[in-house]
N, C-alpha and C positions, 0 to 999 in steps of 0.2 A: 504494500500500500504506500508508502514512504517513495520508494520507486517512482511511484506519480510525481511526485513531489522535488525529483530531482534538481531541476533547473531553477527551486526556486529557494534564494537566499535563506529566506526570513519563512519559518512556519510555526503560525499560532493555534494555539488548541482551545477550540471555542466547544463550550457543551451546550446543545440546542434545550431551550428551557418552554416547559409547555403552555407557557402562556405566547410564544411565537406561531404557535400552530393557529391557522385559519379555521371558517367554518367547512373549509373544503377538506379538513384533518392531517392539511402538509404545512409548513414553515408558509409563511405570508412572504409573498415576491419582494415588499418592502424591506425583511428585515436581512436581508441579504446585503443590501447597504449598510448596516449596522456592522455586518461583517467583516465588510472589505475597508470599513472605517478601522474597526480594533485592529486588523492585520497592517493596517498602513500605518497607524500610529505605532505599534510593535515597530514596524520597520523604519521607520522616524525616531525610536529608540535608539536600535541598531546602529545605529550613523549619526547620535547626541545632534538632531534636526533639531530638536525642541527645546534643549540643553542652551545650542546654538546662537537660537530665536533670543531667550530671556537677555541674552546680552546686545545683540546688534540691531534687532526689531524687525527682522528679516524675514521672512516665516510663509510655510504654504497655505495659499486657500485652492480648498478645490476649484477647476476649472469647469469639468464634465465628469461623467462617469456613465458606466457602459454595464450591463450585465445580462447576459446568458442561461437562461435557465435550461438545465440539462435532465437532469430526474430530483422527482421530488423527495425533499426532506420531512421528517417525521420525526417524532418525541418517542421514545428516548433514541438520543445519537448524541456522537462525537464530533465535530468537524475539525480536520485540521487546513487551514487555510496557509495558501502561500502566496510571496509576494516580491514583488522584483519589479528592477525598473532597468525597461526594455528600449527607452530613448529619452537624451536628454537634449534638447535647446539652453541657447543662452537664459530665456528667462522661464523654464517650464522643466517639467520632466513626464514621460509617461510609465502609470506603471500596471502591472495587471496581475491578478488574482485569478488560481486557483482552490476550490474548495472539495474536498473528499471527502465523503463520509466514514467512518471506521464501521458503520455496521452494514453497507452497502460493496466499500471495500472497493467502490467507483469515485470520478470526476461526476459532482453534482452540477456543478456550477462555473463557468469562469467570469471575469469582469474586467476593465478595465478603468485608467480614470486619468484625467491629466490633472500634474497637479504644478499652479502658478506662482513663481515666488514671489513677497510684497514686503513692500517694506512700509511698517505699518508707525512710522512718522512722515513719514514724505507722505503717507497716503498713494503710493505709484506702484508699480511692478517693478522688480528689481531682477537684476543678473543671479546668477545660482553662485550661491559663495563660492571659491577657492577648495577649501575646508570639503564643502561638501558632494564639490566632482569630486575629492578624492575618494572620502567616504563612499560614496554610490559606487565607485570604479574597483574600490574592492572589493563589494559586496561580489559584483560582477566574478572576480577572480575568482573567490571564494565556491562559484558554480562552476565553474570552466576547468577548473584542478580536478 
């Protein structure tokens, strides 16, 4: 199952909780963004983005966001989500989600999302720190070995 999961840096373990299930008795389409939020923040961990932010005021807002429903999720489950960023621009980066179920043992879900960097005293969109091409470019490595 992990296997899935290869290419992708950063994987978080979200447990599906039964108040996400719909009246159709699967995960709600909505809360799947909820997902690919905790895994991007995880991954914003990963690479001290947030750490980063507190000091220079530099920080991502999401741009877009994209997602894929593949089979549906059910209570009780495991999900582990992964996440990676697959193109960077001067002032953006894109990155995309996969989601697995452990008790399915499949790809439920992927997504995708751009996310824009700002600098929240100028009030503007800013370049992607120094700092954190590096970070992102190792993360990269860190799949490619």
């Amino acid at each position: 199952m992990e296997s899935l999961l290869n290419d992708y840096p950063v994987v978080t373990e979200i447990p599906v909780a039964w108040g996400e299930m719909d009246a159709l008795n699967h995960v709600n389409n909505a809360v799947y963004f909820r997902y690919f939020e905790t895994a991007r923040l995880d991954y914003f961990s990963h690479v001290q983005l947030m750490e980063d932010m507190a000091q220079t005021k530099v920080g991502p807002v999401l741009g877009e966001t994209y997602c894929r429903y593949k089979l549906p999720v059910t209570y009780p489950d495991t999900l582990l989500v992964g996440s990676r960023v697959t193109e960077v621009e001067k002032d953006r980066f894109k990155m995309e989600y996969q989601i697995v179920s452990k008790k399915l043992g499949k790809v439920t879900t992927t997504g995708s999302a751009t996310i824009v960097m700002f600098d929240f005293v100028s009030n503007r969109k800013a370049n992607i720190p120094s700092k954190l091409l590096n970070a992102i470019e190792n993360m990269a490595t860190l799949v490619s070995k």
